[in-house]
C-alpha angles and dihedrals in degrees: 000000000000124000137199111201096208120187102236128213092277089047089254120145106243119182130219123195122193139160122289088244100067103075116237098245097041079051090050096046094059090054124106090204109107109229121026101218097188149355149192141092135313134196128179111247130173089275099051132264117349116197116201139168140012145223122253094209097061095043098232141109137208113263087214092207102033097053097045082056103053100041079047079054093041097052103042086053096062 
């Protein structure tokens, strides 16, 4: 899957997971959040979630550790 981590209005990291097949930034450009602060793919392995990736023509990267922490927090919090 591919994620997008948004700011959103209060400053919080909110993640958003969609399918490999939307584009990031066409992603991006259909969200209300204001800045998009990473980007790139996940997958659930036996460790837990492992971010990976980017996309060029947003200009962002995955933080590998951060993003996998805040879509776990996300997650247990629904």
């Amino acid at each position: 899957m591919n994620y997008l981590i948004m700011e959103d209005f209060s400053g919080q990291p909110v993640p958003i997971i969609f399918p490999r097949r939307v584009d990031h930034a066409d992603m991006r450009d259909q969200l209300p959040y204001g800045q998009a602060l990473s980007c790139g793919t996940v997958e659930l392995g036996p460790q837990g979630f492992v971010c990976s990736g980017g996309n060029a023509e947003l200009g962002l990267r995955a933080r590998p550790a951060e993003d996998a922490a805040v879509i776990t927090e996300a997650l247990r919090t629904r």
